[in-house]
TIKOL-998341 format. One record per residue (C-alpha): chain; x, y, z. Coordinates in nm, 3 decimals, decimal comma. Layout:
<sites>
  chain     east    north       up
      A        X        Y        Z
...
</sites>
This chain:
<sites>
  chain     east    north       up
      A    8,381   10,012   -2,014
      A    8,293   10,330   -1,842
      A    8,588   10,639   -1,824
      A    8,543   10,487   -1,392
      A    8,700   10,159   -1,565
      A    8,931   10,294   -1,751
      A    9,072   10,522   -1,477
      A    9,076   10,206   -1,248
      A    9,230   10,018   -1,477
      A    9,519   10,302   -1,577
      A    9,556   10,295   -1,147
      A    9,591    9,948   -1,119
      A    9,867    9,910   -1,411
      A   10,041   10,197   -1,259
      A   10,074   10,102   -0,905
      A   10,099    9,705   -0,984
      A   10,459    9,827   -1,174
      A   10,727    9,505   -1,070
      A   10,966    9,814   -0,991
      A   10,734    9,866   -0,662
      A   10,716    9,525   -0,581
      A   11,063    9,390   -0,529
      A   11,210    9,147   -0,272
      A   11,552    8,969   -0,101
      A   11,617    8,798    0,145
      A   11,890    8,810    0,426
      A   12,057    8,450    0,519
      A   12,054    8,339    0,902
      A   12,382    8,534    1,046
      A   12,501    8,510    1,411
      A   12,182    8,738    1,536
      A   11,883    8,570    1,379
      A   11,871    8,150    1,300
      A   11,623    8,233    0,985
      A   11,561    8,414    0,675
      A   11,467    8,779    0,688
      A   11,274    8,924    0,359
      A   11,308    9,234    0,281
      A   11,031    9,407    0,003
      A   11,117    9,744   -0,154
      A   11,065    9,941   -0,438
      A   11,299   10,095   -0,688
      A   11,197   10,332   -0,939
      A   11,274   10,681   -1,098
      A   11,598   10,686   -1,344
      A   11,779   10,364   -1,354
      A   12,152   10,481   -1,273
      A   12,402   10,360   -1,013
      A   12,523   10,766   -1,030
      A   12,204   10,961   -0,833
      A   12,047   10,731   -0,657
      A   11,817   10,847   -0,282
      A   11,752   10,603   -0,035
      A   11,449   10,699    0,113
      A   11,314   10,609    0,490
      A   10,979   10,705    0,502
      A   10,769   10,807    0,811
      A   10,578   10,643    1,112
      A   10,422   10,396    0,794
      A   10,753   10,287    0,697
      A   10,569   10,171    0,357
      A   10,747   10,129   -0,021
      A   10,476   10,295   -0,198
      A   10,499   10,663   -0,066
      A   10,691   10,836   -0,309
      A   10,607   10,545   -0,616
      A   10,345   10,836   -0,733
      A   10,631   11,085   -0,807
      A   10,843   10,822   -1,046
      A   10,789   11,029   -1,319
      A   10,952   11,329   -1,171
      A   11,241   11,097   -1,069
      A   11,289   11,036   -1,435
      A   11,286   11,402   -1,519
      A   11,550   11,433   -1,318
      A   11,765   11,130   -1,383
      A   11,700   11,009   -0,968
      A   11,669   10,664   -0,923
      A   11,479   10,612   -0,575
      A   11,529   10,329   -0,335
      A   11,239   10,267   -0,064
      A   11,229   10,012    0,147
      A   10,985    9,826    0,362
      A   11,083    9,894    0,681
      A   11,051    9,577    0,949
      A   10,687    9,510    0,995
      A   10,572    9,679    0,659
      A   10,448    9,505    0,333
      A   10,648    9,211    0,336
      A   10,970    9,274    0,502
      A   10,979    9,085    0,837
      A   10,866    9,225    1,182
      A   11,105    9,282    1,503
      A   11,110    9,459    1,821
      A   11,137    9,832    1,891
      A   11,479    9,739    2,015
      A   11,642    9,573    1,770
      A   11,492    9,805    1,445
      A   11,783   10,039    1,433
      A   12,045    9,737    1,405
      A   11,800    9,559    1,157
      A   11,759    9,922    0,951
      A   12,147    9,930    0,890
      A   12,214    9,601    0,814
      A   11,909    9,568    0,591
      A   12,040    9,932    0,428
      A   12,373    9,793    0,359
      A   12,283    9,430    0,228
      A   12,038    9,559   -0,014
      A   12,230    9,852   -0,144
      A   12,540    9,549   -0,208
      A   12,237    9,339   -0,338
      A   12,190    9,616   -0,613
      A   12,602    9,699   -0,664
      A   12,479   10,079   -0,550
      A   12,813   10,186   -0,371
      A   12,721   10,507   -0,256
      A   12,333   10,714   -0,187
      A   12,217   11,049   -0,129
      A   11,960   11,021    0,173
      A   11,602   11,165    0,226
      A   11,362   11,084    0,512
      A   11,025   11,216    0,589
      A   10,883   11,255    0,959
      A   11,010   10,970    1,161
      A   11,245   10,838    0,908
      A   11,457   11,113    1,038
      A   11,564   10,920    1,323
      A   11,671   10,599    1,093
      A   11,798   10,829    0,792
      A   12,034   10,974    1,111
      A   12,154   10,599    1,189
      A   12,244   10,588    0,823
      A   12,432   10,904    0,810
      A   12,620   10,827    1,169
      A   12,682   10,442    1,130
      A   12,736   10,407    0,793
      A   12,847   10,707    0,674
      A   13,036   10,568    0,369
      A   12,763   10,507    0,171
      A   12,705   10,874    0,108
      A   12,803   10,987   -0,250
      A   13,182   11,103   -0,207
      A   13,150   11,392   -0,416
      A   12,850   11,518   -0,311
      A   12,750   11,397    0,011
      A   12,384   11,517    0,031
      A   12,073   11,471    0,339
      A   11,729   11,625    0,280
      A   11,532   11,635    0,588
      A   11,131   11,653    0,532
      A   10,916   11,764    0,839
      A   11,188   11,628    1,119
      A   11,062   11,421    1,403
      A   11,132   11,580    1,697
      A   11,035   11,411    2,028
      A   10,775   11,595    2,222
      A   10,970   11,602    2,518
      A   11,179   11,894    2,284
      A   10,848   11,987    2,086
      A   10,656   12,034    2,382
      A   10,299   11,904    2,164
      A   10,048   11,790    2,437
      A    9,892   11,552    2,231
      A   10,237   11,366    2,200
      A   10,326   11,413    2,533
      A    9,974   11,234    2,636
      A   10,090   10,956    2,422
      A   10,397   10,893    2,550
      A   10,230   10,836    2,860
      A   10,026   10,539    2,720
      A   10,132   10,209    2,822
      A   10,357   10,031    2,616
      A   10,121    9,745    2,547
      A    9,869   10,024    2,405
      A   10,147   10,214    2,141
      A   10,286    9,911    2,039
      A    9,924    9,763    1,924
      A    9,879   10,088    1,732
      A    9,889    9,910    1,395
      A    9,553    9,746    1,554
      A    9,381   10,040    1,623
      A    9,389   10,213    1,269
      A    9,002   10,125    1,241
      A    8,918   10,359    1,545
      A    9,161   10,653    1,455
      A    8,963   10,899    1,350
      A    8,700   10,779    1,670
      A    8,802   10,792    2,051
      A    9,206   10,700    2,012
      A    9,280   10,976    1,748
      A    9,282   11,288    1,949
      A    9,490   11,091    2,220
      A    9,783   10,942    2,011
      A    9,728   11,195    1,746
      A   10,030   11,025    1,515
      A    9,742   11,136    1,244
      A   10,031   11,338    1,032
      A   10,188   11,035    0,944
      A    9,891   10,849    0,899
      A    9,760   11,104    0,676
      A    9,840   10,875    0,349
      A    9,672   10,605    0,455
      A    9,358   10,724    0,578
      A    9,200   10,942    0,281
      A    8,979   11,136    0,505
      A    9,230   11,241    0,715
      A    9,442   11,425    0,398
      A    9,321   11,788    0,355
      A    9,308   11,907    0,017
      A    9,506   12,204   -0,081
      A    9,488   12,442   -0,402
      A    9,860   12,569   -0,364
      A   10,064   12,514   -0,637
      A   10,439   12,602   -0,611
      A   10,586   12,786   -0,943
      A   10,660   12,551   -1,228
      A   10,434   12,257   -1,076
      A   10,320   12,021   -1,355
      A    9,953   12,024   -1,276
      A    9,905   11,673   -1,500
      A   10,152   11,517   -1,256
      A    9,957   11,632   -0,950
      A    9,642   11,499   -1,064
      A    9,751   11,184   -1,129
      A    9,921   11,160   -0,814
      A    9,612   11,244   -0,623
      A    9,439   11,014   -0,819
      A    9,654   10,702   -0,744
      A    9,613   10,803   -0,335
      A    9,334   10,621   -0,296
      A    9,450   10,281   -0,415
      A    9,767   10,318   -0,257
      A    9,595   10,354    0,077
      A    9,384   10,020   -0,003
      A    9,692    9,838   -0,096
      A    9,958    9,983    0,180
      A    9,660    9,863    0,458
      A    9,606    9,521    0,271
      A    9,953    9,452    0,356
      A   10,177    9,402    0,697
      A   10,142    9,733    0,871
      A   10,265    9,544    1,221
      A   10,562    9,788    1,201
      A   10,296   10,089    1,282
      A   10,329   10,016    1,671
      A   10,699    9,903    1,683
      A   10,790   10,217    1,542
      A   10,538   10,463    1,743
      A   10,704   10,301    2,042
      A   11,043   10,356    1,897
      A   10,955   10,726    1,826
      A   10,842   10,801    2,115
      A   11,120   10,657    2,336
      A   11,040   10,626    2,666
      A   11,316   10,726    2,964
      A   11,365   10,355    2,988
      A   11,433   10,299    2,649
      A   11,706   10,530    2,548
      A   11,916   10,325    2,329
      A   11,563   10,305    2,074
      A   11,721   10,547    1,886
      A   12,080   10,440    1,850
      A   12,392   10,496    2,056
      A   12,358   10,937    2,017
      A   12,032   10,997    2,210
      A   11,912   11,300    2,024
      A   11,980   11,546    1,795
      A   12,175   11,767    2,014
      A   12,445   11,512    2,133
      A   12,413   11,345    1,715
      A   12,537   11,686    1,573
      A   12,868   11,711    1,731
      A   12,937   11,350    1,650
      A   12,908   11,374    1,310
      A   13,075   11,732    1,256
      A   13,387   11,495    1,453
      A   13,326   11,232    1,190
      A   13,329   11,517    0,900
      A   13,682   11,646    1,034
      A   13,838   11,299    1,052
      A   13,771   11,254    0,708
      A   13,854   11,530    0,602
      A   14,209   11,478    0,786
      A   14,282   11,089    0,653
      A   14,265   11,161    0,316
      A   14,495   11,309    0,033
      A   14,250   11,457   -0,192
      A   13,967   11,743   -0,086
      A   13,678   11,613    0,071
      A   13,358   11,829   -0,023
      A   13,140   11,958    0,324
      A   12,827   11,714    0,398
      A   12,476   11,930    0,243
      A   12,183   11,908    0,518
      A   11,905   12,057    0,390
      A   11,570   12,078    0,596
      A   11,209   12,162    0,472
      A   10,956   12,228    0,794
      A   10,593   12,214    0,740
      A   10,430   12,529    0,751
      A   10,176   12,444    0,940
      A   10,256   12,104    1,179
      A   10,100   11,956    1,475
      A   10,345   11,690    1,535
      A   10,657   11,935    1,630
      A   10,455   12,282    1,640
      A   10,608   12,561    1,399
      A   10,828   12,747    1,695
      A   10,960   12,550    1,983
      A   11,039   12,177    1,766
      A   11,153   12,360    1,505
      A   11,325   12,620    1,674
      A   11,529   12,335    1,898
      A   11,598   12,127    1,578
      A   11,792   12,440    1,415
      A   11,947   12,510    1,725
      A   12,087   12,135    1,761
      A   12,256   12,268    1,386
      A   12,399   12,566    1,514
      A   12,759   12,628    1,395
      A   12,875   12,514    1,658
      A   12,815   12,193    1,665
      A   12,801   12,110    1,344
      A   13,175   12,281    1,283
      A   13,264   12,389    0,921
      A   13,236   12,055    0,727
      A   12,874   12,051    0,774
      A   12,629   12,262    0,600
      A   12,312   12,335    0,702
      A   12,031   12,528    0,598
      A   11,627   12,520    0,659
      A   11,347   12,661    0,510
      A   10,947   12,658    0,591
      A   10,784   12,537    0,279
      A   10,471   12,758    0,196
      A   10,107   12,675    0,232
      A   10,246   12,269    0,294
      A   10,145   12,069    0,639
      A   10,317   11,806    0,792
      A   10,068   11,516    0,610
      A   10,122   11,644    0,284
      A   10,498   11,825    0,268
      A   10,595   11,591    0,027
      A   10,267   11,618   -0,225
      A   10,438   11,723   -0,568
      A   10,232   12,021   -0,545
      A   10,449   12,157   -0,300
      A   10,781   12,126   -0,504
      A   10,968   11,938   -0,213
      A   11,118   11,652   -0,354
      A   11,204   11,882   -0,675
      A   11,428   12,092   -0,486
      A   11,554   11,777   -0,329
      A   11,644   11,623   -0,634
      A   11,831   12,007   -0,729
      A   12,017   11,980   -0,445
      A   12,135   11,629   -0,451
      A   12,240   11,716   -0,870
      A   12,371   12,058   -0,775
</sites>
């Protein structure tokens, strides 16, 4: 066997872990007449005390953070990911109907696992589920440390102002929402036009730049093995259901006609308020202290899906004191050197700091 073999074969026993590859289904109920599987993974530390539900960007996939179990481990984190609908093997619905799906599959597999309460991290477009999550069903948040780490934000390019978005949300409908379909010309005639190539960025190798940054304390064995598990991962993510790719570009994007895509608040401006009101009634209905919600925010550096000054500059803003009252707190930081494909590379130190926050 050639040290090739052996590296394939260290890969494959890696990524075919049963801990990525996990599965339950959802009984009929009064809005659907038939099953509905969900796939996930579950990995890092297992505890029922730290645990981060995850909701991962435009590819809604399991596998994205599987390379960084190890870390999780380090830090005692257990990490739930699921498929969202339309990915691996969880089933497919509508743009419409993916928010309502989202929270009840959120809170039937979290009961499914006896985890009573989460600390949530999104990445890109998982913003606008995690957000659903932290509005709808708030009480799953960990009661002593409630705790939301916000990767790269998606912010709508009517806020971010990004041409290539804003030529994109002009597409038809029937075009975005066959986007999973036209993965095989992305990088030809369709890529500069619906540029969603950030979140794409782990599934099409080419596409991920390269970087030599390490931040301080980086384990440098734990970055090469992550980068050398990317390219598998990308075979096995595309081998499976990626139908999910166009429901949620259409969902992202959210047409004027289709406000309610993101939930009842609309955007991030009118979302604030309503959860520093949901923060105070807590904090009023109950006899013992209730500790203030931790939002913590990491912007690219460098990002062409939300720019570096207007998306991120409105996102802030939408946090501004306030709005968010004093129950909330907020802070952001721009993390060095990192772009909005590869923010949450361990080489960057993102989800370290996450997992500091969440402990601290």
């Amino acid at each position: 066997m050639t040290s090739g073999d052996g590296r394939e074969a260290e890969v494959s026993r890696y990524l075919d872990d049963d801990r990525f590859h996990r599965s339950f289904t959802l009984p009929p109920n009064t809005n659907r007449s038939t099953d509905f599987k969900v796939t996930y993974a579950d990995f890092g530390h297992h505890n029922d005390e730290h645990v981060i539900l995850f909701c991962g960007p435009l590819l809604g996939s399991r596998y994205l953070l599987t390379t960084q179990d190890k870390l999780a481990q380090q830090y005692g984190v257990r990490i739930i990911s699921p498929d969202r609908p339309g990915f691996g093997g969880t089933t497919d619905v509508g743009p419409s109907d993916r928010i309502r799906v989202w929270l009840h599959i959120v809170e039937a597999l979290l009961q499914h696992l006896s985890i009573r309460h989460v600390s949530l991290a999104c990445y890109s477009g998982g913003s606008i589920y995690a957000m659903n999550v932290l509005l709808h069903l708030r009480h799953l948040l960990h009661s002593t440390h409630p705790y939301v780490a916000i990767c790269a934000p998606w912010v709508h390019p009517s806020r971010s102002g990004v041409l290539s978005l804003r030529l994109a949300s002009a597409l038809p409908d029937k075009i975005v929402g066959n986007y999973d379909r036209l993965v095989n010309f992305f990088q030809s005639s369709l890529g500069p036009v619906l540029n969603f190539s950030s979140d794409l960025a782990v599934i099409v190798p080419s596409i991920h730049r390269g970087s030599d940054f390490l931040a301080p304390g980086t384990n440098i064995d734990a970055v090469t093995l992550e980068e050398s598990l990317r390219p598998e991962l990308v075979r096995r993510v595309m081998a499976e259901d990626i139908r999910g790719l166009g429901q949620d570009a259409l969902l992202l994007l959210k047409r004027a006609e289709h406000p309610e895509y993101w939930g009842t608040w609309g955007d991030y401006d009118t979302l604030v308020p309503l959860l520093a009101q949901g923060e105070n009634e807590r904090y009023a209905t109950v006899s013992s202290p209730v500790p203030p919600l931790k939002v913590d925010v990491f912007f690219a550096e460098s990002d062409h899906m939300i720019g570096t000054a207007i998306g991120p500059t409105w996102f802030n803003h939408s946090w501004r004191p306030e709005q968010r009252g004093d129950r909330i707190h907020y802070s952001s930081v721009v993390v060095p050197k990192a772009t909005h494909d590869n923010i949450l590379d361990l080489r960057y130190g993102v989800l370290e700091r996450i997992f500091q926050g969440l402990l601290g």
